[in-house]
PDB file of N, H, CA, C and O in Angstrom:
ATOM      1  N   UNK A   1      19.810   9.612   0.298  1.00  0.00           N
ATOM      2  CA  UNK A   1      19.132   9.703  -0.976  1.00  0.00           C
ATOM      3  C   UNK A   1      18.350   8.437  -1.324  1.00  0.00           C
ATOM      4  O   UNK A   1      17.365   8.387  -2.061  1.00  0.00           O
ATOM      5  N   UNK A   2      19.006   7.301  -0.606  1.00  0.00           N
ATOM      6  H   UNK A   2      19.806   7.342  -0.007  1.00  0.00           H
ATOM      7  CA  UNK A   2      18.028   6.148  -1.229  1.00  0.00           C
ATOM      8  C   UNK A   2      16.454   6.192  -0.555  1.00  0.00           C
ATOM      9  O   UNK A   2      15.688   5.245  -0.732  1.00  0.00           O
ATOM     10  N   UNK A   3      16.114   7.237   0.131  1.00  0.00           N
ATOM     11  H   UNK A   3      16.737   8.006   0.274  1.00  0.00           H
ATOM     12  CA  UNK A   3      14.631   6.862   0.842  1.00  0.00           C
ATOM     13  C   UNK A   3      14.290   7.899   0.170  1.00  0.00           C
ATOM     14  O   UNK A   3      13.094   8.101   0.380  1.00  0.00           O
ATOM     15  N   UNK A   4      14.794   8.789  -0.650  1.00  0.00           N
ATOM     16  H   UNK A   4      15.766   8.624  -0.822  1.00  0.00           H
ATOM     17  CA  UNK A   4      14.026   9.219  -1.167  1.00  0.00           C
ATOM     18  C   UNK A   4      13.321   9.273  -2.466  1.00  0.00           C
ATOM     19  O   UNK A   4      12.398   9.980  -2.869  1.00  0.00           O
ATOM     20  N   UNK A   5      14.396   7.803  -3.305  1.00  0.00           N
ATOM     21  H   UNK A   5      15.146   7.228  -2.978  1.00  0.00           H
ATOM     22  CA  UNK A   5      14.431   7.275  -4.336  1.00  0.00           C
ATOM     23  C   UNK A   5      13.162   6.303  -4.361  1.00  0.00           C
ATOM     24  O   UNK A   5      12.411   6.101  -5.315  1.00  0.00           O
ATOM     25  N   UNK A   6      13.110   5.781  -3.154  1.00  0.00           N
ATOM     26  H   UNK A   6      13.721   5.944  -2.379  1.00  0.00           H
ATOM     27  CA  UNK A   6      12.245   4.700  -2.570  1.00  0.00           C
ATOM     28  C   UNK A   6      10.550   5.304  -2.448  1.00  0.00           C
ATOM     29  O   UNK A   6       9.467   4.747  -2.629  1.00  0.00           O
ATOM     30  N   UNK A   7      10.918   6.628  -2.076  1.00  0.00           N
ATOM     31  H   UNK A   7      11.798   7.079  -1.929  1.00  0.00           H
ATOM     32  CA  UNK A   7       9.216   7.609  -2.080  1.00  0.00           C
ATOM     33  C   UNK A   7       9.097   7.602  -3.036  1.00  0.00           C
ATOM     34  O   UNK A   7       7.915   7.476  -3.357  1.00  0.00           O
ATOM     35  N   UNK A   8      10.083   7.716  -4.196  1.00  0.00           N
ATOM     36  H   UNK A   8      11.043   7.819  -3.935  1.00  0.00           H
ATOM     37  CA  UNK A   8       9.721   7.989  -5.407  1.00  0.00           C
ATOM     38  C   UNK A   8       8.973   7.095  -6.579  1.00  0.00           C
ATOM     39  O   UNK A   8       8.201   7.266  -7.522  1.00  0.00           O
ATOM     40  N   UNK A   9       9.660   6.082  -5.947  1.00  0.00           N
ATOM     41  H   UNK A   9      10.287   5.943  -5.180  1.00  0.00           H
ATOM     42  CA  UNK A   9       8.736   4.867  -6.871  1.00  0.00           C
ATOM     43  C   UNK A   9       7.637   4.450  -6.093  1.00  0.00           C
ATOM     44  O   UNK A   9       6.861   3.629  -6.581  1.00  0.00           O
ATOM     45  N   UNK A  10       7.457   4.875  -4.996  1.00  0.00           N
ATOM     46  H   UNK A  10       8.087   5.543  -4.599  1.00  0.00           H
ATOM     47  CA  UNK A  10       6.341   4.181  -4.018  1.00  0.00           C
ATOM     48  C   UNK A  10       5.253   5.378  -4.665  1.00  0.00           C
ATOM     49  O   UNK A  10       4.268   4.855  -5.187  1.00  0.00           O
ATOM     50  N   UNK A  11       5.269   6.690  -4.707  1.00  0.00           N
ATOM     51  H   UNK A  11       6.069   7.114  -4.283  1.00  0.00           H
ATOM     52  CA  UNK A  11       4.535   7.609  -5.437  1.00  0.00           C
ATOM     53  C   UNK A  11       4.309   7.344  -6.756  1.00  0.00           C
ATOM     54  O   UNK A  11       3.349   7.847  -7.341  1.00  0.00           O
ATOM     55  N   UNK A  12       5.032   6.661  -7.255  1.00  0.00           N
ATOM     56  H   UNK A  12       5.812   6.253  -6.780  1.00  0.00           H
ATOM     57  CA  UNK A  12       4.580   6.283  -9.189  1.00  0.00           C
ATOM     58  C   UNK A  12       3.588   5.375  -8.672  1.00  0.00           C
ATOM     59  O   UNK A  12       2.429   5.766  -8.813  1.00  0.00           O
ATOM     60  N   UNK A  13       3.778   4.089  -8.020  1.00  0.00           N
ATOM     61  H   UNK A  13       4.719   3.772  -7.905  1.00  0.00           H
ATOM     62  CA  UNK A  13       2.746   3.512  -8.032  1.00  0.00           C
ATOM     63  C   UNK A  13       1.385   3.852  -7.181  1.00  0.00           C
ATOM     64  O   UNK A  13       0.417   3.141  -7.451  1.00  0.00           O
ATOM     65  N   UNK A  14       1.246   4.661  -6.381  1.00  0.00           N
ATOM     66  H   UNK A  14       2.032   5.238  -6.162  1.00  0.00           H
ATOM     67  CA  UNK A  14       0.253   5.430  -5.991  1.00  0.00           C
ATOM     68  C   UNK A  14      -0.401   6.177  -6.967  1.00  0.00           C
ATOM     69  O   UNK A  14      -1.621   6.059  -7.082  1.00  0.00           O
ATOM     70  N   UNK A  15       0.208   6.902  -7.661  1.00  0.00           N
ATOM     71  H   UNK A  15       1.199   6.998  -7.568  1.00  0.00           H
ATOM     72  CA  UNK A  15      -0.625   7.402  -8.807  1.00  0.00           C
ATOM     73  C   UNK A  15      -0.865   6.675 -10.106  1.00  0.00           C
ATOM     74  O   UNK A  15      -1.418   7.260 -11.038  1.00  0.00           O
ATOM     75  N   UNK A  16      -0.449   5.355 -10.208  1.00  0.00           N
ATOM     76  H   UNK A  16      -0.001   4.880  -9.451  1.00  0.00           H
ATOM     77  CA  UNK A  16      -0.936   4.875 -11.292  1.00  0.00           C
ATOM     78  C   UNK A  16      -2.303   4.122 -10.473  1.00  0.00           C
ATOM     79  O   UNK A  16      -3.404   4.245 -11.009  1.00  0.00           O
ATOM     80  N   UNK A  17      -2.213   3.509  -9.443  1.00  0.00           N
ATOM     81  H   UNK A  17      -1.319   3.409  -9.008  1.00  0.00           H
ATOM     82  CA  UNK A  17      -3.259   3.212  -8.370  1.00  0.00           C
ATOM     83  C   UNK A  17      -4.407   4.354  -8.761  1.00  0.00           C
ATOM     84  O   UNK A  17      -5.439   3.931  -9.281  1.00  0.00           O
ATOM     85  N   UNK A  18      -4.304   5.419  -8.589  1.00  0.00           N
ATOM     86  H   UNK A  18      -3.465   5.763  -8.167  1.00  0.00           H
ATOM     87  CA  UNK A  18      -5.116   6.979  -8.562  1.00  0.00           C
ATOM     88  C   UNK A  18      -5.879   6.342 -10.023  1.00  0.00           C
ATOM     89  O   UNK A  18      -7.034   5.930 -10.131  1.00  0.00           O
ATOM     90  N   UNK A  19      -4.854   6.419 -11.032  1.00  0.00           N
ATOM     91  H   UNK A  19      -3.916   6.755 -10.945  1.00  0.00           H
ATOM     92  CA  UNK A  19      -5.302   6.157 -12.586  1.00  0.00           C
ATOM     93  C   UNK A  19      -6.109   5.170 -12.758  1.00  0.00           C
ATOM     94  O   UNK A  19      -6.838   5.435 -13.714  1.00  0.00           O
ATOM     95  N   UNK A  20      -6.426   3.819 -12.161  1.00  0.00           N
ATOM     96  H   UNK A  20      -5.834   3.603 -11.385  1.00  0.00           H
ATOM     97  CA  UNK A  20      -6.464   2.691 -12.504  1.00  0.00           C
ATOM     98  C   UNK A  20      -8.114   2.547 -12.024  1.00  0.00           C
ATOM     99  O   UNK A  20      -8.953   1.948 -12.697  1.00  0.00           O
ATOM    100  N   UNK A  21      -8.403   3.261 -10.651  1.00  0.00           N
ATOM    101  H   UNK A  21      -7.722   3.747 -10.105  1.00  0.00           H
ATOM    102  CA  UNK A  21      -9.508   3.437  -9.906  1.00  0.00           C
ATOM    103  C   UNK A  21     -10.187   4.291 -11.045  1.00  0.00           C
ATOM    104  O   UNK A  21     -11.108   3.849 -11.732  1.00  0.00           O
ATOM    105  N   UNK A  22      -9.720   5.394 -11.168  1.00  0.00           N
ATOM    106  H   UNK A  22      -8.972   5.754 -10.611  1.00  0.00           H
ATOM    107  CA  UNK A  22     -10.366   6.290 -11.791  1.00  0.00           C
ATOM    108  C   UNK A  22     -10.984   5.860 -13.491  1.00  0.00           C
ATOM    109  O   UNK A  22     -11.957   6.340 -14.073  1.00  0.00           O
ATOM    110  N   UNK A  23     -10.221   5.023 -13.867  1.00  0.00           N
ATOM    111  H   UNK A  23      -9.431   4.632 -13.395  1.00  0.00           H
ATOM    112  CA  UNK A  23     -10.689   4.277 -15.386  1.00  0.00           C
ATOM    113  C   UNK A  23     -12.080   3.507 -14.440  1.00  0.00           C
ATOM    114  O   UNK A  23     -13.257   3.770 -14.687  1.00  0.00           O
ATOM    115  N   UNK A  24     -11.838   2.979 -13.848  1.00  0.00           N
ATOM    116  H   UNK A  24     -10.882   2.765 -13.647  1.00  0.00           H
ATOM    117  CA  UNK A  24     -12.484   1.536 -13.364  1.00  0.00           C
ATOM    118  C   UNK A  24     -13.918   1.977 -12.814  1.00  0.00           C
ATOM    119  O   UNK A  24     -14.948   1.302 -12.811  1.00  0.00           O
ATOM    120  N   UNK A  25     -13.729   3.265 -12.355  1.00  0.00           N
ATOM    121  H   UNK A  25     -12.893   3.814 -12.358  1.00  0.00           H
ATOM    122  CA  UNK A  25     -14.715   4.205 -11.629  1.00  0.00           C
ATOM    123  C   UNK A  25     -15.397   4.614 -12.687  1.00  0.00           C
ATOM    124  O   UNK A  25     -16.607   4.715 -12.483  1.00  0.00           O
ATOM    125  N   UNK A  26     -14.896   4.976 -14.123  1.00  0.00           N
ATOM    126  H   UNK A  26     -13.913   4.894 -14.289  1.00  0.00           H
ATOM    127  CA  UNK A  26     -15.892   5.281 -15.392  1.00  0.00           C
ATOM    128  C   UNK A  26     -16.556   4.179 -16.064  1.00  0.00           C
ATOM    129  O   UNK A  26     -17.552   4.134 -16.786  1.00  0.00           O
ATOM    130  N   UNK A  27     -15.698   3.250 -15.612  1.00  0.00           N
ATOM    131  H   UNK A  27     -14.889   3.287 -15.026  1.00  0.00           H
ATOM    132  CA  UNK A  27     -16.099   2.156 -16.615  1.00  0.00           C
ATOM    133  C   UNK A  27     -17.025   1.222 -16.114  1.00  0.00           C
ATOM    134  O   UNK A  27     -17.837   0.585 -16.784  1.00  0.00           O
ATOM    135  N   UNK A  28     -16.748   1.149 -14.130  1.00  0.00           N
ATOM    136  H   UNK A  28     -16.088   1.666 -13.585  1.00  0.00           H
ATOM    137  CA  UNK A  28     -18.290   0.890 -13.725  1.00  0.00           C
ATOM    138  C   UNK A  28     -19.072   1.619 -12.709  1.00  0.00           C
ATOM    139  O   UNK A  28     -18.556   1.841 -11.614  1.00  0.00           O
ATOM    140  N   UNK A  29     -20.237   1.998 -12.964  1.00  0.00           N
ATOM    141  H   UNK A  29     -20.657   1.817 -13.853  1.00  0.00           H
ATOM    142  CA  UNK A  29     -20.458   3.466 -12.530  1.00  0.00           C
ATOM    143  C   UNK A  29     -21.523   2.795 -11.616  1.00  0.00           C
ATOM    144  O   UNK A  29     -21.976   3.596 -10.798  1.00  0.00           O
ATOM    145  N   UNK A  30     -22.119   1.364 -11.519  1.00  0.00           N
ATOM    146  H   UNK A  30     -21.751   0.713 -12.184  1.00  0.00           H
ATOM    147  CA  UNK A  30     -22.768   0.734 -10.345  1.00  0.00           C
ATOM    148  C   UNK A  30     -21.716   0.311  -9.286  1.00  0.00           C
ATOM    149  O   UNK A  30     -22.089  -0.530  -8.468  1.00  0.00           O
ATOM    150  N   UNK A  31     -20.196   0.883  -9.177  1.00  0.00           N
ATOM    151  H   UNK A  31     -19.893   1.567  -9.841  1.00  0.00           H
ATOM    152  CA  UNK A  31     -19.607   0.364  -8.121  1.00  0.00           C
ATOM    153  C   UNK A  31     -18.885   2.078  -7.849  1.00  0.00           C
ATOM    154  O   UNK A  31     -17.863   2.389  -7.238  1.00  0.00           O
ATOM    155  N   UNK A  32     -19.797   2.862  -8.506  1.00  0.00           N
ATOM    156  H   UNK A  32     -20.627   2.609  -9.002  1.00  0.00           H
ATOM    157  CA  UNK A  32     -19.129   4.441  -7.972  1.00  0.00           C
ATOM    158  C   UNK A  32     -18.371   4.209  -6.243  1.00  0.00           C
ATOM    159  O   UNK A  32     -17.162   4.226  -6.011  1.00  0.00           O
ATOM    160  N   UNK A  33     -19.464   4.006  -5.234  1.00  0.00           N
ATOM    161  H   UNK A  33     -20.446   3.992  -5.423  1.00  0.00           H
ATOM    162  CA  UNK A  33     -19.167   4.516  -3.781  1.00  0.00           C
ATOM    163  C   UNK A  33     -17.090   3.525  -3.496  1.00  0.00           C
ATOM    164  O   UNK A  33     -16.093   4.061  -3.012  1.00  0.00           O
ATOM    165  N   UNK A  34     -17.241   1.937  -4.089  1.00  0.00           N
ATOM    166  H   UNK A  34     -18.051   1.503  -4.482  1.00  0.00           H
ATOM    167  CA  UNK A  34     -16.048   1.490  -3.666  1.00  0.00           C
ATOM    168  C   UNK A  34     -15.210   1.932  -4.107  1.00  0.00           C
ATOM    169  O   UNK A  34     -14.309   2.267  -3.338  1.00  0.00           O
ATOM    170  N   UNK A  35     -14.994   2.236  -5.911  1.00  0.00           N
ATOM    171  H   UNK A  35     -15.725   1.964  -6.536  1.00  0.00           H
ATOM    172  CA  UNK A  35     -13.816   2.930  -6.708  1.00  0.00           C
ATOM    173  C   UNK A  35     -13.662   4.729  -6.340  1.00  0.00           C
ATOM    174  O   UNK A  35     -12.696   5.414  -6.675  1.00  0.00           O
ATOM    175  N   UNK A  36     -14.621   5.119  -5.741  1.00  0.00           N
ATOM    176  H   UNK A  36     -15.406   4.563  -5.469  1.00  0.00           H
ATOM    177  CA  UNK A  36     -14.424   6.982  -5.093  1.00  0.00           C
ATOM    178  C   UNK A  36     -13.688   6.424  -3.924  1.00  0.00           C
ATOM    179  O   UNK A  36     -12.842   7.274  -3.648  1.00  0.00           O
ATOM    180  N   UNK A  37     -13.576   5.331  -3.025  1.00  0.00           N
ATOM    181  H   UNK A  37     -14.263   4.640  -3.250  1.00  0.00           H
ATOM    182  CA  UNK A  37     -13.296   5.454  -1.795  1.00  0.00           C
ATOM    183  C   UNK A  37     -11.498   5.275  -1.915  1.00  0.00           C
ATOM    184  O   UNK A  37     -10.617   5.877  -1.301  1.00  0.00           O
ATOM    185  N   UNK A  38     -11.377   3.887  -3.262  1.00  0.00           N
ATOM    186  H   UNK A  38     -12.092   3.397  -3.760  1.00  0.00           H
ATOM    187  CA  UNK A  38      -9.922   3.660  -3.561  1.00  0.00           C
ATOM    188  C   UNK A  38      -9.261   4.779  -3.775  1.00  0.00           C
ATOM    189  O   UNK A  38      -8.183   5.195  -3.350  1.00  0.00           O
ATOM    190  N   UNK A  39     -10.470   5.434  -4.868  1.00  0.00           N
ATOM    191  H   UNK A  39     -11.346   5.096  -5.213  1.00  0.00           H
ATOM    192  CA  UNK A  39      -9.440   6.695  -5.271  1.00  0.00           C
ATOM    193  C   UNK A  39      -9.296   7.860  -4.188  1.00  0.00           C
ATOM    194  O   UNK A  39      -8.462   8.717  -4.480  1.00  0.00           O
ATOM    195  N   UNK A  40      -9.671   7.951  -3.527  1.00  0.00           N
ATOM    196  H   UNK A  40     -10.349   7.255  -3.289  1.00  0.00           H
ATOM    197  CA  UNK A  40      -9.722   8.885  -2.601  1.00  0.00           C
ATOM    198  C   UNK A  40      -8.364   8.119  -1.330  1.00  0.00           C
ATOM    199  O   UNK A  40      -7.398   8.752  -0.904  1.00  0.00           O
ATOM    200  N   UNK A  41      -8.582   7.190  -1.107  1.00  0.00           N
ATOM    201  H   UNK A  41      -9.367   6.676  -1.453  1.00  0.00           H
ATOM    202  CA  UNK A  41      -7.544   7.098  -0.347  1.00  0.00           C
ATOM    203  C   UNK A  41      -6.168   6.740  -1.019  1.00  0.00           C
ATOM    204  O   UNK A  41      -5.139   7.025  -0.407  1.00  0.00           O
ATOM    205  N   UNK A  42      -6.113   6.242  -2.022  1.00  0.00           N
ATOM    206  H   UNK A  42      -6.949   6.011  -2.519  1.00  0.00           H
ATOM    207  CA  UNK A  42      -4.692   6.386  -3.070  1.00  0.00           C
ATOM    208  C   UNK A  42      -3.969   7.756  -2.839  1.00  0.00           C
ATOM    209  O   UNK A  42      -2.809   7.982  -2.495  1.00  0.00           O
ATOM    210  N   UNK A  43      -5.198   8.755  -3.186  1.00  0.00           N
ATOM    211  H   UNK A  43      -6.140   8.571  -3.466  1.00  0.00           H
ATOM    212  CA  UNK A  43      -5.299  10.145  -3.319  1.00  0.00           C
ATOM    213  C   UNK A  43      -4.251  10.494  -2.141  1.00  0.00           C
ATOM    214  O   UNK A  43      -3.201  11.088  -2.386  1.00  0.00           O
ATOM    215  N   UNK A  44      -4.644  10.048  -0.750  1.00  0.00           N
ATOM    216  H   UNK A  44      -5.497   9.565  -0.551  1.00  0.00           H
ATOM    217  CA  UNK A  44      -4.332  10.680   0.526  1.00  0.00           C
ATOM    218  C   UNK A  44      -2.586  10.427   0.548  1.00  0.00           C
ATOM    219  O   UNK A  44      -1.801  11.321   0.864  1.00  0.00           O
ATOM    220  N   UNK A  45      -2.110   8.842   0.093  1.00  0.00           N
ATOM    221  H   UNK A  45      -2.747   8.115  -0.163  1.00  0.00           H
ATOM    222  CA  UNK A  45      -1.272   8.272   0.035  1.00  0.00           C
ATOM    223  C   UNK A  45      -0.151   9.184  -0.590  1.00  0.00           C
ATOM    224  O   UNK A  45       0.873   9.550  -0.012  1.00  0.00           O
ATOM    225  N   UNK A  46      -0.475   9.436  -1.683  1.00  0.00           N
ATOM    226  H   UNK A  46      -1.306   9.138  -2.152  1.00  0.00           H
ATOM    227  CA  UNK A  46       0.113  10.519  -2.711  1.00  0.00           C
ATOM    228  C   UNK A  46       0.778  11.438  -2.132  1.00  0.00           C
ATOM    229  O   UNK A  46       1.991  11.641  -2.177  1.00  0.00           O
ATOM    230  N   UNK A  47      -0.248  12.154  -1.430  1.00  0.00           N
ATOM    231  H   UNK A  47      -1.234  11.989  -1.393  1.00  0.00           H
ATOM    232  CA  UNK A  47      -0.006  13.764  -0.759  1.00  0.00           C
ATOM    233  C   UNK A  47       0.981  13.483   1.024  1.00  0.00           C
ATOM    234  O   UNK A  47       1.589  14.261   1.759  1.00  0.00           O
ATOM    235  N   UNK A  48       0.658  11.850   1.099  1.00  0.00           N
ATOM    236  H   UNK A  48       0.164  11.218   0.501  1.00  0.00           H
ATOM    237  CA  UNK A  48       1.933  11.873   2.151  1.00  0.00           C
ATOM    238  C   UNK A  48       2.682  11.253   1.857  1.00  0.00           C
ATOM    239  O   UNK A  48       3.567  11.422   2.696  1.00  0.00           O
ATOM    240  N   UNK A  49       3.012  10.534   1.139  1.00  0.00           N
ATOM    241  H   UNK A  49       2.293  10.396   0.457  1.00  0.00           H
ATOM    242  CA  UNK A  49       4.365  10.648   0.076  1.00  0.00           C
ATOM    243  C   UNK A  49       5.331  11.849  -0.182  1.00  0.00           C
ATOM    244  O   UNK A  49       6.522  12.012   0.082  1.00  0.00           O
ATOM    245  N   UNK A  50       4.132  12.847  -0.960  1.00  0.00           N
ATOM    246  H   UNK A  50       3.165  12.714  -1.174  1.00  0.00           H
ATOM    247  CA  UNK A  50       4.509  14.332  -1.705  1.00  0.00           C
ATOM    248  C   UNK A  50       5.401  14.693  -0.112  1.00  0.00           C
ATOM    249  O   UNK A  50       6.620  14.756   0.052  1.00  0.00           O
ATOM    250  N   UNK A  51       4.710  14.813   0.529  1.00  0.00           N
ATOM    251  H   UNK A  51       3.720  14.762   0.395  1.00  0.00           H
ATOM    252  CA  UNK A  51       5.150  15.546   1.728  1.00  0.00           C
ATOM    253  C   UNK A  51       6.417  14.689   2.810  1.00  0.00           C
ATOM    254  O   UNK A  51       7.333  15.277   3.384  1.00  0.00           O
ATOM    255  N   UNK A  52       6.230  13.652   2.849  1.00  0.00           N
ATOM    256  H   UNK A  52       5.486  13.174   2.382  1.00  0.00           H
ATOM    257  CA  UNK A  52       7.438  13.039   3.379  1.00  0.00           C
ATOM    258  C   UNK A  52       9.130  13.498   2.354  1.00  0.00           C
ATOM    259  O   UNK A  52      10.233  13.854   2.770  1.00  0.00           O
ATOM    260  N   UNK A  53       8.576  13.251   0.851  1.00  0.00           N
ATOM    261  H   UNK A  53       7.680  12.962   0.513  1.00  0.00           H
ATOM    262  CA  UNK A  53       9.663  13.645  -0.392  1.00  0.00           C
ATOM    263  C   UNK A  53      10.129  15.310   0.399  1.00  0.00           C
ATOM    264  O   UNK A  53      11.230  15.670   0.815  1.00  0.00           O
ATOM    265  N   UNK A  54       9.067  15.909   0.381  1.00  0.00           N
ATOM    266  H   UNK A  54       8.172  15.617   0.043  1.00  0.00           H
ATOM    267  CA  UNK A  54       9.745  17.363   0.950  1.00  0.00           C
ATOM    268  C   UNK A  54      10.272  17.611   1.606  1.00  0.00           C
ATOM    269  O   UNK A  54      11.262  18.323   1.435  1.00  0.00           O
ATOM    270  N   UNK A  55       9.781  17.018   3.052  1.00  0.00           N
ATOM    271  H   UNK A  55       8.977  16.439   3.191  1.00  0.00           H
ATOM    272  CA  UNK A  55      11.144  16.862   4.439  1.00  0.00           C
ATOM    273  C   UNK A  55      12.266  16.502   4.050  1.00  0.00           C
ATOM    274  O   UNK A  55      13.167  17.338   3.976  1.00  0.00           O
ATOM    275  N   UNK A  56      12.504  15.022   3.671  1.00  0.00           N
ATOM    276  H   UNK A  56      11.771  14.344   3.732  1.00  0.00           H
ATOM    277  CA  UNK A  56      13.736  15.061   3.031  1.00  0.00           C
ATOM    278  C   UNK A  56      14.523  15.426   2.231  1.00  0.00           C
ATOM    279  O   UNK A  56      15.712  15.118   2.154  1.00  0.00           O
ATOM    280  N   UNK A  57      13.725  16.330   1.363  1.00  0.00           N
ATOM    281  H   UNK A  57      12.759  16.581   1.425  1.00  0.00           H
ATOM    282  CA  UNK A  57      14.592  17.236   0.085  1.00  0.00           C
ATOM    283  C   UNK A  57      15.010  18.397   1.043  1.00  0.00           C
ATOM    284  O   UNK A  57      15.962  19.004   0.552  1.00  0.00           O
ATOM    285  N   UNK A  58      14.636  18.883   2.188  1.00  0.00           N
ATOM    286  H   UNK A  58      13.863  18.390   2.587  1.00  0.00           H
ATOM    287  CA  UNK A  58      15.310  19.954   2.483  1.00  0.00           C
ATOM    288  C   UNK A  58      16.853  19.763   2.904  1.00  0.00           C
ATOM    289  O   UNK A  58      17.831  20.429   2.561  1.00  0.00           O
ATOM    290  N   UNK A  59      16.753  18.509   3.860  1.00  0.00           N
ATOM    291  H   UNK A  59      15.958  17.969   4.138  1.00  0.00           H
ATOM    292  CA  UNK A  59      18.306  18.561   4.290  1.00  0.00           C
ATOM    293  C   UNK A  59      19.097  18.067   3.133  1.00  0.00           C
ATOM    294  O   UNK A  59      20.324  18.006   3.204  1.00  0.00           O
TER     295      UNK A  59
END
Protein backbone atom coordinates (compact mmCIF):
# COMPACT_ATOMS: atom_id res chain seq x y z
CA UNK A 1 0.00 0.00 0.00
CA UNK A 2 2.76 2.45 0.55
CA UNK A 3 3.54 2.74 -3.40
CA UNK A 4 0.47 3.36 -3.85
CA UNK A 5 0.15 6.12 -1.36
CA UNK A 6 3.36 7.41 -2.96
CA UNK A 7 1.42 7.53 -6.72
CA UNK A 8 -0.87 9.27 -4.94
CA UNK A 9 0.82 12.26 -3.90
CA UNK A 10 3.15 12.09 -6.88
CA UNK A 11 -0.38 12.52 -8.97
CA UNK A 12 -1.53 15.60 -6.72
CA UNK A 13 1.45 17.18 -7.70
CA UNK A 14 1.21 16.41 -11.36
CA UNK A 15 -2.01 17.90 -11.52
CA UNK A 16 -1.43 20.89 -9.69
CA UNK A 17 1.73 21.08 -12.28
CA UNK A 18 -1.35 20.57 -15.10
CA UNK A 19 -3.06 23.74 -13.10
CA UNK A 20 -0.17 25.96 -12.78
CA UNK A 21 0.88 25.68 -16.71
CA UNK A 22 -2.50 26.13 -17.60
CA UNK A 23 -2.99 29.63 -15.47
CA UNK A 24 0.49 30.60 -16.82
CA UNK A 25 -0.55 29.54 -20.41
CA UNK A 26 -3.60 32.24 -20.04
CA UNK A 27 -1.79 34.61 -18.49
CA UNK A 28 1.02 34.56 -21.10
CA UNK A 29 -0.27 33.86 -24.36
CA UNK A 30 3.31 35.02 -26.20
CA UNK A 31 4.80 31.85 -24.53
CA UNK A 32 1.59 29.59 -25.73
CA UNK A 33 4.00 26.79 -27.71
CA UNK A 34 6.39 26.27 -24.11
CA UNK A 35 3.35 26.32 -21.46
CA UNK A 36 1.06 23.74 -24.20
CA UNK A 37 4.19 21.59 -24.22
CA UNK A 38 4.46 21.60 -20.02
CA UNK A 39 0.99 21.06 -19.99
CA UNK A 40 0.81 18.44 -22.25
CA UNK A 41 3.50 16.48 -20.85
CA UNK A 42 2.36 16.94 -17.04
CA UNK A 43 -0.80 15.74 -18.82
CA UNK A 44 1.00 12.36 -20.00
CA UNK A 45 2.54 12.00 -16.40
CA UNK A 46 -0.95 11.97 -14.87
CA UNK A 47 -2.41 9.26 -17.07
CA UNK A 48 0.76 7.05 -16.13
CA UNK A 49 0.43 7.56 -12.76
CA UNK A 50 -3.60 6.97 -13.20
CA UNK A 51 -2.57 3.75 -14.71
CA UNK A 52 0.33 2.45 -12.68
CA UNK A 53 -2.47 3.38 -9.38
CA UNK A 54 -4.68 0.73 -11.32
CA UNK A 55 -2.27 -2.19 -11.60
CA UNK A 56 -1.74 -1.95 -8.19
CA UNK A 57 -5.27 -1.49 -6.96
CA UNK A 58 -6.07 -4.76 -8.49
CA UNK A 59 -4.00 -7.08 -6.38
Amino acid sequence: MIEIEALRMALAKEQNAVRIYQGLLAQHPSLKELFSFLVTEEQKHVLMIEKKIGELSRY
